[in-house]
Structure formats: C-alpha cells, structure tokens
LUMSEVO-434583 format. One record per residue (C-alpha): x, y negated, z negated; residue in one letter. Coordinates in steps of 0.2 Angstrom, whole numbers. Each point is the difference from the previous one (the first is absolute). Example, Ala and Ser with C-alpha at 12.3 -4.5 7.8 and 13.67 -1.06 7.14 Angstrom:
# residues 2
c1: 62	c2: 22	c3: -39	r: a
c1: 6	c2: -17	c3: 3	r: s
# end
This chain:
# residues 427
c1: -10	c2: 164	c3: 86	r: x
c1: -14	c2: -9	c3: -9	r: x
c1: 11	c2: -6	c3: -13	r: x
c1: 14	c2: -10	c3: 10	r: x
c1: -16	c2: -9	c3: 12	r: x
c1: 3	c2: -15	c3: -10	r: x
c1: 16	c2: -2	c3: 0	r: x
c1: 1	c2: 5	c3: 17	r: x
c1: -11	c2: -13	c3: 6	r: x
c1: 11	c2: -14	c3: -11	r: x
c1: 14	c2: 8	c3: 10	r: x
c1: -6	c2: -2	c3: 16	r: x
c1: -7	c2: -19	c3: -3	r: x
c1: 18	c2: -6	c3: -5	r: x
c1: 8	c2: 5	c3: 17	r: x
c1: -15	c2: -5	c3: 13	r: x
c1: -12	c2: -12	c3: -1	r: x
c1: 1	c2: -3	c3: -18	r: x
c1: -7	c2: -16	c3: -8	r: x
c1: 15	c2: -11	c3: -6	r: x
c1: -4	c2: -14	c3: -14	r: x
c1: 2	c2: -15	c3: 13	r: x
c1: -13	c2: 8	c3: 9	r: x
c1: -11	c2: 2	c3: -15	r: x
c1: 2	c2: -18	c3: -6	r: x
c1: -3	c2: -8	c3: 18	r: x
c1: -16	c2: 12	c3: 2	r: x
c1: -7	c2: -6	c3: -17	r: x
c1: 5	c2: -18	c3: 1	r: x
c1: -10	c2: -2	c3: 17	r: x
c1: -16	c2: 12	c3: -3	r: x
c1: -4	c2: 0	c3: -18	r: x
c1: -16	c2: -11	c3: -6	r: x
c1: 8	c2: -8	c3: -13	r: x
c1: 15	c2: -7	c3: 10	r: x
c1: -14	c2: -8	c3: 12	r: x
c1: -10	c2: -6	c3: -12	r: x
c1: 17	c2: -9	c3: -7	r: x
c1: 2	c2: -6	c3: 17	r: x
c1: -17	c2: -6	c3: 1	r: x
c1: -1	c2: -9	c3: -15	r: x
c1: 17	c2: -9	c3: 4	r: x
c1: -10	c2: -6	c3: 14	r: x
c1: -13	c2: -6	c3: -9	r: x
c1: 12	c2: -10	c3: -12	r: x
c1: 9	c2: -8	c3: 19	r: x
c1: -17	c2: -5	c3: 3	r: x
c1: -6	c2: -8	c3: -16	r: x
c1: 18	c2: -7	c3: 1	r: x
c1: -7	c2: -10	c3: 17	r: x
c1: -18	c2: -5	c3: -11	r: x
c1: 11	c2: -8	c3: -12	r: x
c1: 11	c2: -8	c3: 11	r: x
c1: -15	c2: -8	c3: 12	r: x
c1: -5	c2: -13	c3: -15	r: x
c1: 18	c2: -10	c3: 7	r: x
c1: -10	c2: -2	c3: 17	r: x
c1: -16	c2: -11	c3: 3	r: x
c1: -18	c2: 8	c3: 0	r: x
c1: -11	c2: -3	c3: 15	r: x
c1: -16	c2: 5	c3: 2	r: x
c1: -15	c2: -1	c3: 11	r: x
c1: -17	c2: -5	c3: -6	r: x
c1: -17	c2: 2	c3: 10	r: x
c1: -15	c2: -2	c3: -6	r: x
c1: -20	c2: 0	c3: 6	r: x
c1: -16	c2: -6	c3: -7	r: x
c1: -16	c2: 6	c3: 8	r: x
c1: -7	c2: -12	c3: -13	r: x
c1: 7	c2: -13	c3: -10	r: x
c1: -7	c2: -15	c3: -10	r: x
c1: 7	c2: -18	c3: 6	r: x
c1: -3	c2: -15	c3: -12	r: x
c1: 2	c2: -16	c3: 11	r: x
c1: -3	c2: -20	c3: -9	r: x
c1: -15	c2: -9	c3: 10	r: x
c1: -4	c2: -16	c3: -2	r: x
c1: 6	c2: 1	c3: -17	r: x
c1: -6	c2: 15	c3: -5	r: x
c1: 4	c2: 21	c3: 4	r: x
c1: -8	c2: 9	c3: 9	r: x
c1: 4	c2: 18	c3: 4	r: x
c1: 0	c2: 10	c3: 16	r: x
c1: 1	c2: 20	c3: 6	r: x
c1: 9	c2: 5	c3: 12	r: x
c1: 16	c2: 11	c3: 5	r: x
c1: 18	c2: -4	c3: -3	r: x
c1: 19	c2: 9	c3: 7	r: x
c1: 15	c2: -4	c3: -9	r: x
c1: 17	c2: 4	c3: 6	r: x
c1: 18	c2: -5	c3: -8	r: x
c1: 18	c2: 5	c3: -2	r: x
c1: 7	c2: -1	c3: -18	r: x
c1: 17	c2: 0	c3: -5	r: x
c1: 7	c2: 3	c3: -16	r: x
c1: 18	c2: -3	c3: -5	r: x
c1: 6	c2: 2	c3: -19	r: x
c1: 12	c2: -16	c3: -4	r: x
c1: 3	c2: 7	c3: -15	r: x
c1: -6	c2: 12	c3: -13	r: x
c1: 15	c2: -2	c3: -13	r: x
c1: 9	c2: 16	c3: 7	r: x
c1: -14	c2: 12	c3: -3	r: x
c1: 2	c2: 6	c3: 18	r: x
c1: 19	c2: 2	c3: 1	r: x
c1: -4	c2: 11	c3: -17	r: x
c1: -14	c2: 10	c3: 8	r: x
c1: 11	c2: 4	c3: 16	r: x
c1: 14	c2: 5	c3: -11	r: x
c1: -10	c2: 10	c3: -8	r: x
c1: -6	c2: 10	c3: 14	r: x
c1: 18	c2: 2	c3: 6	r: x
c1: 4	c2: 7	c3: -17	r: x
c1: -11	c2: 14	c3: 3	r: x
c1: 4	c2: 3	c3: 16	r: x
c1: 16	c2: 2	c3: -5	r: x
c1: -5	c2: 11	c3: -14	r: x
c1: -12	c2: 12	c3: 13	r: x
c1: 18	c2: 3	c3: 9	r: x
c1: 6	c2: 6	c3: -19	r: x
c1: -13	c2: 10	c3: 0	r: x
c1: -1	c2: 7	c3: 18	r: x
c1: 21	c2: 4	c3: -7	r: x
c1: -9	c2: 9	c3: -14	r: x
c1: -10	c2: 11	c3: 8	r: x
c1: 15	c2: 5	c3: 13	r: x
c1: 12	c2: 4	c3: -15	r: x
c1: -15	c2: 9	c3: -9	r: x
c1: -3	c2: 10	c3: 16	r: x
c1: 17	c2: 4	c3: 5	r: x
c1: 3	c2: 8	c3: -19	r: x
c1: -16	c2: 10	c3: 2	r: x
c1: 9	c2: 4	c3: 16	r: x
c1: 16	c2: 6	c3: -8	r: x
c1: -11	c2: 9	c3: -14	r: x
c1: -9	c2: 10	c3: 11	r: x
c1: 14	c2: 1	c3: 14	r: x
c1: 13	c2: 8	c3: -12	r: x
c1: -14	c2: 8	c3: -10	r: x
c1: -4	c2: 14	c3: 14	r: x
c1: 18	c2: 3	c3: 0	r: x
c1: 1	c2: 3	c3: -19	r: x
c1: -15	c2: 11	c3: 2	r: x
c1: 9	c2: 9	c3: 12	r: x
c1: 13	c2: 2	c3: -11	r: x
c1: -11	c2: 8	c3: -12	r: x
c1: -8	c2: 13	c3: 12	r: x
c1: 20	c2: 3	c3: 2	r: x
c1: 4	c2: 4	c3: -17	r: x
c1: -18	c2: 10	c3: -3	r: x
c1: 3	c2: 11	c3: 14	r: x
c1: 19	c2: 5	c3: -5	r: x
c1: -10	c2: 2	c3: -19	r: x
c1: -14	c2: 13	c3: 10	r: x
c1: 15	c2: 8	c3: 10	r: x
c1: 9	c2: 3	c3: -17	r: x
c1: -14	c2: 7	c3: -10	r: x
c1: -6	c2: 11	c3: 15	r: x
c1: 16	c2: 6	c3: 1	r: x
c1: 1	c2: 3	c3: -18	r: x
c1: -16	c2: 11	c3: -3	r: x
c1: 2	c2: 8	c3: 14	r: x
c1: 17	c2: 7	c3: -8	r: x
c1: -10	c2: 1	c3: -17	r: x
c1: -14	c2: 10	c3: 7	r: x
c1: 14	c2: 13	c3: 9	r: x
c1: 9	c2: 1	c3: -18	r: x
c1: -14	c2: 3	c3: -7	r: x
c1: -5	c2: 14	c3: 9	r: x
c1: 20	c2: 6	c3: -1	r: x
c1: -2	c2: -2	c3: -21	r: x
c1: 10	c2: -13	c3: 0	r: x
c1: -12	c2: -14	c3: -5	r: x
c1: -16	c2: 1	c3: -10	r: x
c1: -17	c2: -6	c3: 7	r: x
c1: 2	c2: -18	c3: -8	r: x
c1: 15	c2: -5	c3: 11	r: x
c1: -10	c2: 1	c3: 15	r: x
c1: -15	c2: -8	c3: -7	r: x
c1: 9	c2: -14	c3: -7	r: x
c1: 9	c2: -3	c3: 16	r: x
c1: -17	c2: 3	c3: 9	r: x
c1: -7	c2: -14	c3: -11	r: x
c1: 16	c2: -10	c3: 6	r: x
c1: -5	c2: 2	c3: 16	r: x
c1: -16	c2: -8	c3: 0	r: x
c1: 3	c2: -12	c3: -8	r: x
c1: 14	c2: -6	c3: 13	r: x
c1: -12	c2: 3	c3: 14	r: x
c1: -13	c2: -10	c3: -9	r: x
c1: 15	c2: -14	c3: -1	r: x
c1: 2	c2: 1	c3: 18	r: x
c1: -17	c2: -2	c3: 3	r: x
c1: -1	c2: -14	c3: -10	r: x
c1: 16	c2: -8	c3: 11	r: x
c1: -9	c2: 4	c3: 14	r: x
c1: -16	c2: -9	c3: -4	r: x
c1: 13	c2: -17	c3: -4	r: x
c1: 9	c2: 4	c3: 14	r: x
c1: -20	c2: -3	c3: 9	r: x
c1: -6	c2: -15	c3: -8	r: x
c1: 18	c2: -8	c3: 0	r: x
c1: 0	c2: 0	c3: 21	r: x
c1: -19	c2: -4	c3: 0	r: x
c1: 3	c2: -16	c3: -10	r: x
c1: 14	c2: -5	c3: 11	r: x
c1: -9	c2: 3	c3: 14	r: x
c1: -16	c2: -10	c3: -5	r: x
c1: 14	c2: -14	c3: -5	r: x
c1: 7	c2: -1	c3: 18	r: x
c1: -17	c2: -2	c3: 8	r: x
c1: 2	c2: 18	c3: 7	r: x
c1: -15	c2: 13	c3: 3	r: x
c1: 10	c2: 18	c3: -2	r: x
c1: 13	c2: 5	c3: -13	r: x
c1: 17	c2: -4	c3: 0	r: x
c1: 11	c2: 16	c3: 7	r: x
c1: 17	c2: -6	c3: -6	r: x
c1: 10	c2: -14	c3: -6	r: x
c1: 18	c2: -4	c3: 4	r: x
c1: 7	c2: -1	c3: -16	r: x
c1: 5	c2: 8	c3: -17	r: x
c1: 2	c2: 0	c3: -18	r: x
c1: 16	c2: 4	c3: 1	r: x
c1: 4	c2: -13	c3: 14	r: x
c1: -9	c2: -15	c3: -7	r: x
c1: 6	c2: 2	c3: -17	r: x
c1: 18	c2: 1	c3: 4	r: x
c1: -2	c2: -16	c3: 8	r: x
c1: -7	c2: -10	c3: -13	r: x
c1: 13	c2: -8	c3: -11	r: x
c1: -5	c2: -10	c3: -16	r: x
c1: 8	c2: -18	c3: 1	r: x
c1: 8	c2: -8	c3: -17	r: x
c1: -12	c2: -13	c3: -3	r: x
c1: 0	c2: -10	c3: -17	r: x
c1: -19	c2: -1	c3: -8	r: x
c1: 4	c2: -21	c3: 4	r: x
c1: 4	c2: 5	c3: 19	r: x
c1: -15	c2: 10	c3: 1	r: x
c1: -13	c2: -11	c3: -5	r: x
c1: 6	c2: -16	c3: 9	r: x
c1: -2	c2: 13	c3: 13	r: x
c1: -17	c2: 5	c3: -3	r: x
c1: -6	c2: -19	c3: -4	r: x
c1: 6	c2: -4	c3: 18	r: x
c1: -7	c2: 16	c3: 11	r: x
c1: -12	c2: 8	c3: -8	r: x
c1: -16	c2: -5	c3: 13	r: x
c1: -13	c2: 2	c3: -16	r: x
c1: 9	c2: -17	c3: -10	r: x
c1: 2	c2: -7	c3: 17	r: x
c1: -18	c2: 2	c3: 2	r: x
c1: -3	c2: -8	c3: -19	r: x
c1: 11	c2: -13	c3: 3	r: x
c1: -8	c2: -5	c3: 18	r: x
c1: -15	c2: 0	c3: -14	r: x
c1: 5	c2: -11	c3: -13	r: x
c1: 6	c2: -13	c3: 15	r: x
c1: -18	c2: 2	c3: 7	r: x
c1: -9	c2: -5	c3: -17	r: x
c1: 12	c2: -14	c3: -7	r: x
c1: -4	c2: -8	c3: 17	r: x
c1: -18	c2: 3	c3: -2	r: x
c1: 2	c2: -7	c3: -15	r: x
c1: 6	c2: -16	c3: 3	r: x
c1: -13	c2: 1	c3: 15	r: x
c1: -16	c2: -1	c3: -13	r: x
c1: 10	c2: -13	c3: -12	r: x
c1: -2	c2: -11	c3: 14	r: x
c1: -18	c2: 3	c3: 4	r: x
c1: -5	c2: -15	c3: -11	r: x
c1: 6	c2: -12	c3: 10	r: x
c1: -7	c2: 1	c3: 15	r: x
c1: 5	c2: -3	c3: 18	r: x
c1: 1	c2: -15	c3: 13	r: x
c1: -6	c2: 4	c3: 18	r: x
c1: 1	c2: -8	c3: 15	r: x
c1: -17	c2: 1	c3: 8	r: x
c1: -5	c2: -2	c3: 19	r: x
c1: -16	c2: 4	c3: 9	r: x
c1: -5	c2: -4	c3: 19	r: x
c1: -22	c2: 4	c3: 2	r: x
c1: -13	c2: -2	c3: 13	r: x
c1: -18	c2: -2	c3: -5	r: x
c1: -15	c2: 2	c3: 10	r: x
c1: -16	c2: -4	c3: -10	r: x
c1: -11	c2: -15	c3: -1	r: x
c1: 13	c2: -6	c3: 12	r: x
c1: 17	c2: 4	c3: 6	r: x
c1: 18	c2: -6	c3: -7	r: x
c1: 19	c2: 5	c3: -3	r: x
c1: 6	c2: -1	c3: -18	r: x
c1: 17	c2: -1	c3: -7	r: x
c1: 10	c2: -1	c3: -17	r: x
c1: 17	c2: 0	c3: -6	r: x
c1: 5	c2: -2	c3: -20	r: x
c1: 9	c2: 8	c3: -15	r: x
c1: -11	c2: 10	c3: -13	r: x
c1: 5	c2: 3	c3: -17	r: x
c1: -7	c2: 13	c3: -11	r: x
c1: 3	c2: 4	c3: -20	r: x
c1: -10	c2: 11	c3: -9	r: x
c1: -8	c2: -8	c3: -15	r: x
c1: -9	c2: 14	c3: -9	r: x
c1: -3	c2: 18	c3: 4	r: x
c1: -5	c2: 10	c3: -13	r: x
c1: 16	c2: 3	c3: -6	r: x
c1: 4	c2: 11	c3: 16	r: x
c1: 16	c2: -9	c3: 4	r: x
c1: 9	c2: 0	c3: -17	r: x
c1: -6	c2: 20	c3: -1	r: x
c1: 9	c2: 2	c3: 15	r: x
c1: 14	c2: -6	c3: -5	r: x
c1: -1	c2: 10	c3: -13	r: x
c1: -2	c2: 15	c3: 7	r: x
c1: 13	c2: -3	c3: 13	r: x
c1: 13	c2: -2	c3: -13	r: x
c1: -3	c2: 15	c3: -9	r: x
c1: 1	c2: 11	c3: 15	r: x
c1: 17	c2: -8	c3: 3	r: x
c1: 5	c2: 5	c3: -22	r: x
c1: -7	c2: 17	c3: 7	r: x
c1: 10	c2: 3	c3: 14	r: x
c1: 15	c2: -5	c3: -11	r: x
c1: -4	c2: 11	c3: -12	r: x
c1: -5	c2: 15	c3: 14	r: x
c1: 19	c2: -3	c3: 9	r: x
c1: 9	c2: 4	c3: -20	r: x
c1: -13	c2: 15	c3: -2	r: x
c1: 5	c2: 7	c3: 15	r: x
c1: 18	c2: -5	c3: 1	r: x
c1: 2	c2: 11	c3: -16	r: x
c1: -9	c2: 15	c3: 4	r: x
c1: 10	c2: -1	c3: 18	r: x
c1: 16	c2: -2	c3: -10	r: x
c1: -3	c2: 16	c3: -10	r: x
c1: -7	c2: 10	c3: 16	r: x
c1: 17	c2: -4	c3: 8	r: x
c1: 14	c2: 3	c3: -15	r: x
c1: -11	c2: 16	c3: -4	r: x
c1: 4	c2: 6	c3: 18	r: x
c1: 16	c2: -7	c3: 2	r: x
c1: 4	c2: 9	c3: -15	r: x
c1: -8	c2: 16	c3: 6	r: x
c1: 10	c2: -2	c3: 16	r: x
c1: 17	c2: -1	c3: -11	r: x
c1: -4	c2: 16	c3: -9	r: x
c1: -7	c2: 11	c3: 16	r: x
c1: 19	c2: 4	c3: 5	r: x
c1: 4	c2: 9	c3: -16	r: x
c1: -16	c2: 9	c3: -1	r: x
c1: 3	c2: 5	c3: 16	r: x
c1: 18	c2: 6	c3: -5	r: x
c1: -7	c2: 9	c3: -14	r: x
c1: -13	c2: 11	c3: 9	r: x
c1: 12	c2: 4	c3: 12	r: x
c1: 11	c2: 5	c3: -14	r: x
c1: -15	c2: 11	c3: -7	r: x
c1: -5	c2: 9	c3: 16	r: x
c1: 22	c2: 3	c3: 3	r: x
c1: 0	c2: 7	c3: -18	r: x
c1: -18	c2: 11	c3: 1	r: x
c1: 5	c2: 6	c3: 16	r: x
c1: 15	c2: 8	c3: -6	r: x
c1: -7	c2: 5	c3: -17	r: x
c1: -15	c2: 7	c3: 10	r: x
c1: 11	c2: 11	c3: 11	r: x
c1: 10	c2: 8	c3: -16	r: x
c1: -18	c2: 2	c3: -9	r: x
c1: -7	c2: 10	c3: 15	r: x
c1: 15	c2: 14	c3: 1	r: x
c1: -2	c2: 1	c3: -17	r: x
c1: -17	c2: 3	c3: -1	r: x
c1: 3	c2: 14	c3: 17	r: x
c1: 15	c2: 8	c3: -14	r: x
c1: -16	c2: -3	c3: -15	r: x
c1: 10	c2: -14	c3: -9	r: x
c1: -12	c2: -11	c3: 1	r: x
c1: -17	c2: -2	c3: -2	r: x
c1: -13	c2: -6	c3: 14	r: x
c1: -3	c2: -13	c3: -12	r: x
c1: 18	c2: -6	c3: 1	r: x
c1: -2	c2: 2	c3: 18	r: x
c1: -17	c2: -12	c3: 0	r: x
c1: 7	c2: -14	c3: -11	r: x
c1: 17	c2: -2	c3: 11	r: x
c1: -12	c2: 1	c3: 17	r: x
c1: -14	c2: -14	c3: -8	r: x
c1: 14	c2: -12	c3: -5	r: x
c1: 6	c2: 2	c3: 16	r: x
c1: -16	c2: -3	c3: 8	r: x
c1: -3	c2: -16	c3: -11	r: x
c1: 19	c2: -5	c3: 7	r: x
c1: -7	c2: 0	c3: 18	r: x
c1: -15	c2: -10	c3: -2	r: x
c1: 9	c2: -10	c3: -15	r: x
c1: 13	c2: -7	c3: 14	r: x
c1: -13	c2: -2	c3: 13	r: x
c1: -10	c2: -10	c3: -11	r: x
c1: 15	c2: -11	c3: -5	r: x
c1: 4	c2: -3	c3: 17	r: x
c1: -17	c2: -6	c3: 2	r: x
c1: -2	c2: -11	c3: -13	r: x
c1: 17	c2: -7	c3: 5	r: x
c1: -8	c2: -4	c3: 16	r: x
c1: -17	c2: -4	c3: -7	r: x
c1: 13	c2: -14	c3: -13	r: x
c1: 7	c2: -5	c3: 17	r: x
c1: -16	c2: -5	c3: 7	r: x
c1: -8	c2: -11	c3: -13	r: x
c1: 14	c2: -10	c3: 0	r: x
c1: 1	c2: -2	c3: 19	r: x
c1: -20	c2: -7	c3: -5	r: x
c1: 5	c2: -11	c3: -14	r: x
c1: 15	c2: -10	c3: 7	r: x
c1: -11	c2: 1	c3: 19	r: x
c1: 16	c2: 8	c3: 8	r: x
c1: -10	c2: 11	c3: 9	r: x
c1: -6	c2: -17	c3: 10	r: x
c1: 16	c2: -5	c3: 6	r: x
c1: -2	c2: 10	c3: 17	r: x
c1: -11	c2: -6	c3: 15	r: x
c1: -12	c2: 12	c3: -6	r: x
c1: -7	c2: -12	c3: -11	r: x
c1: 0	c2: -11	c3: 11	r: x
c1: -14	c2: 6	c3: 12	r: x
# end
C-alpha cells in the first residue's frame, strides 16, 4: 500500500477540501511579509505625499520662552547702564511662502511621483507573489505526477524480477537477468523517493507562501487540467512589447522614478533664487516691564554663496534623473527578452507536449511486444530495459512539459501584471 500513499493522498485532496489556486493567491496576498511591507511603504509614500503638500499652506508656530536671568542694557542720562533681572517671551509666528520660483509645486510633485511608483511596486510584489504562487501550486501537482510515473516504473520492474527470478529457477533465464532487473528496481524506487521528497518541500513552500502552519494535503487542480486551458495568443514581437512598456509594474515603477527625479531636478535649479515670505508674529513680553508686540511684512531671501552646496546639488540631482533614464532602457531590455523568451517557450509547450505523448503511445506498444518476446526468449532483458526506460522518460518527459508550459504561463501573467486585474490585488 505504501507505494500508492501519495497518490492517494493527492487523490483525496482534489475531491474534499482541497486548496484551489484562488484560494492560494488570496492567502498569500493578505499574510505574506512582503505584501505588507509593500503596503506599508505605499503608506509611507501617501504620507510623505501630505509633507510635500503642506509647503502650499502657512506655518504657525508657537514661541515661549523664560529667563531666569537676562542682561538688560537701558540709556541714562546719556549713558547705558545694564541691569539683571528675569524676562518671558511669548509670540505667534506665521510664515507663508509668496513665492519660491515653483520649487514647491516641484517637490510636491515629486512625492506624488513616488507614491505613485510605491503602488507599481506594491503591483510588483503581488505579480511576483502570485507567480511564486502558481510555481509552487502547480509544482506539488507535477511532483505528484512524478510519484505517478515512478511508482508504475517500481510496479513494472517488481513485476519483471519477480518473473526473472522464477525463470531462473525454471532454466529459463540466467542469473543476470534478474540482477539486472533487481538493479532496475532500485534504482526506480530510489526515483520515487526522490518524487517524494519534491512532492514534500513542494507543499511546505506553498504552505509557508499562504501564511499556513501545517502542509498542504491537496490542491484542486492538475497538470492535465491547467495545461489544456492555456492557449498561446498570436502576438506580433511589436504588440508584445507596447504591451510590456504599458503593464509591466517594474517599468511602471522606473517610470514613476524618472518623473520623481526630473522634478527634483528642476526643484534644486531653483534653489539659487531664493523665496519671498510673508511674515506675521503677535508676542507678549513680561520683563523689565510688560507689553504686546506686533509685525506684519514680506521677507525675501537669495542665497549668495554656500560653498558650492547649491550648484552640487543641482548636479547631483540631474544625474539621478540621466540614471533613472538609463535604469528604465536597462531594464526594459532585459524585461523584453524575459517575456519573448517565455512567450516563445509557451508556443513550443504544445508540440512537446504532442511529441511525448507520442513517445509513451509508441513505447507502450513496442514495450508490450518486447515483453512476449522476451517470455518466448526473443528478446533480451536488455531490449526489455531500453523500451521500459524510454518509457519512463516519456512519463516524466510530458509531465515536465506540462509544467514548464504552466511555469511559461505564469511569468507572463507577472510581466504584463495580468495577474492584478482581479480584486485580489486590490486588498
């Protein structure tokens, strides 16, 4: 029975209470670390967004100050004299930029342009997520699919010395049949081990990914099922990548970028100018004696040297812009080939697919003619091993290009952020 526990339990998880891929994609999206930390840095961009935006509105503060001990210098008689004693001041101040040349209407547009690219990048880490979702959802059905083929491969080679071993003993086989197929043997169980042990890890990874604490016991889907569903549209390579420039959440995050620096930019190039202000205060002071103070004016300030701080600025403010130009073509190449590499591997699945189906179809059959002539001493075990290995290389053959099909499938989804376009990704 130990052989078909695997399978069994795959079995069983498909009918009742299985896991389906919806459910998988929700539980990641609302548990996973990395999807709150996007969140939480999207909140820290809304709230450097409201900073910027608060140089449009006046400053008022509230000043207080008191002196235990304070020097006063007072004309007597034509001369100073000074005198101690303690002193309180109080005011309101207001401050209200008339205007600075722009600089803040650059500044807060600047912090809107990286808001806007933490939401490309909270996208980003969802699309990453729900591929590693997909990988890992699909990947304990491949490996089940695996245990599938290496157990029919330990049923056949069981089956096989067994018969060697009694035609042996008949004088119908000579001792290196059955060791051969022995050898066989063990090496298929060591195969279905080895499925086994990915079959593990497989559901442990999808597990930790969903935020859950025990394995996963089934998932509702199949190879077979998913990969008969997904089709590979006609695209021309032109198409493709207009498409990938207009979806893909990493360009829209370096785009959000270069917007964020070109106005940051033109921000520091205006530095140099300085700013006009509007300046009211409103005090009370209670010293030497007691009085109300008021004043109303405009200030202007311009820098007239620095050090050269402003003009390095500047500088280095316009080469993070040429850098984050440069970063956006980088990486729109690279995503480029990433996509036509899968899309092209999406393409070519189905006829790999055909083809190892054709292969098991054909081995099957040769497989069954090898085997009665091997009984009648036709054929030799070897002919019997060769027909049964390329079978067994059909199995897992198939299986893997159903995965990969899928695995194609899903890094698409990632690049063209199609696996956003559900309230999933909106949470």
């Amino acid at each position: 029975m130990r052989p078909y526990i695997y399978s069994l339990i795959f079995l069983l998880g498909v009918n009742a209470g299985a896991l389906t891929l919806d459910e998988a994609i929700e539980k990641t999206l609302k548990t996973h670390p990395d999807a709150h930390a996007a969140s939480l840095r999207y909140e820290s961009a809304a709230a450097a967004s409201i900073s910027a935006e608060s140089a449009r509105y006046p400053r008022i503060d509230l000043n207080a100050a008191y002196y235990p001990t304070k020097t006063y210098v007072m004309p007597v008689s034509g001369a100073f004299s000074t005198k101690q004693s303690d002193g309180f001041h109080t005011d309101v101040t207001g401050v209200y930029s008339l205007w600075d040349f722009g600089r803040s209407k650059k500044k807060i547009s600047a912090a809107l342009s990286f808001q806007e690219g933490t939401q490309g990048s909270k996208n980003l880490t969802a699309s990453e997520l729900i591929e590693q979702v997909w990988v890992r959802y699909y990947g304990v059905a491949y490996a089940a699919s695996l245990i599938e083929a290496a157990e029919s491969s330990v049923k056949f080679y069981e089956g096989e010395y067994t018969r060697a071993l009694n035609m042996r003993i008949n004088g119908l086989k000579t001792e290196a049949d059955a060791l051969r197929f022995k050898a066989s043997l063990l090496e298929s169980r060591d195969r279905l081990e080895s499925a086994r042990n990915i079959y593990d890890k497989t559901r442990l990874s999808l597990a930790l990914l969903a935020g859950e604490d025990t394995l996963v016991t089934g998932i509702q889907g199949s190879l077979d099922q998913r990969s008969n569903t997904i089709m590979a549209k006609e695209y021309t390579p032109e198409l493709l990548r207009q498409e990938l420039r207009e979806r893909n959440p990493r360009l829209k995050v370096l785009s959000a970028a270069i917007l964020q620096s070109k106005a940051l930019s033109d921000a520091a190039n205006t530095e140099r100018y300085g700013e006009v202000m509007l300046v009211a205060s409103a005090g009370h002071d209670n010293s030497l004696s007691v009085y109300n103070s008021y004043q109303t004016g405009i200030m202007g300030t311009i820098p007239l040297y620095d050090g050269g701080k402003l003009s390095a600025e500047a500088q280095k403010s316009r080469i993070a812009h040429s850098i984050a130009l440069k970063e956006f073509e980088s990486s729109e190449r690279v995503l480029w080939q990433e996509l036509y590499g899968a899309y092209l591997d999406l393409q070519h699945a189905d006829e790999t697919i055909t083809a190892k189906e054709g292969v098991i179809e054909a081995t099957g059959k040769t497989l069954r003619l090898i085997e009665e002539r091997y009984k009648q001493g036709l054929a030799t075990y070897l002919d019997v091993l060769e027909a049964q290995n390329t079978l067994d290389n059909g199995r897992t053959g198939l299986a893997d290009a159903k995965y990969q099909k899928i695995r194609a499938y899903a890094q698409i989804q990632k690049l063209l952020n199609k696996g956003c376009d559900n309230d999933l990704c909106k949470n």
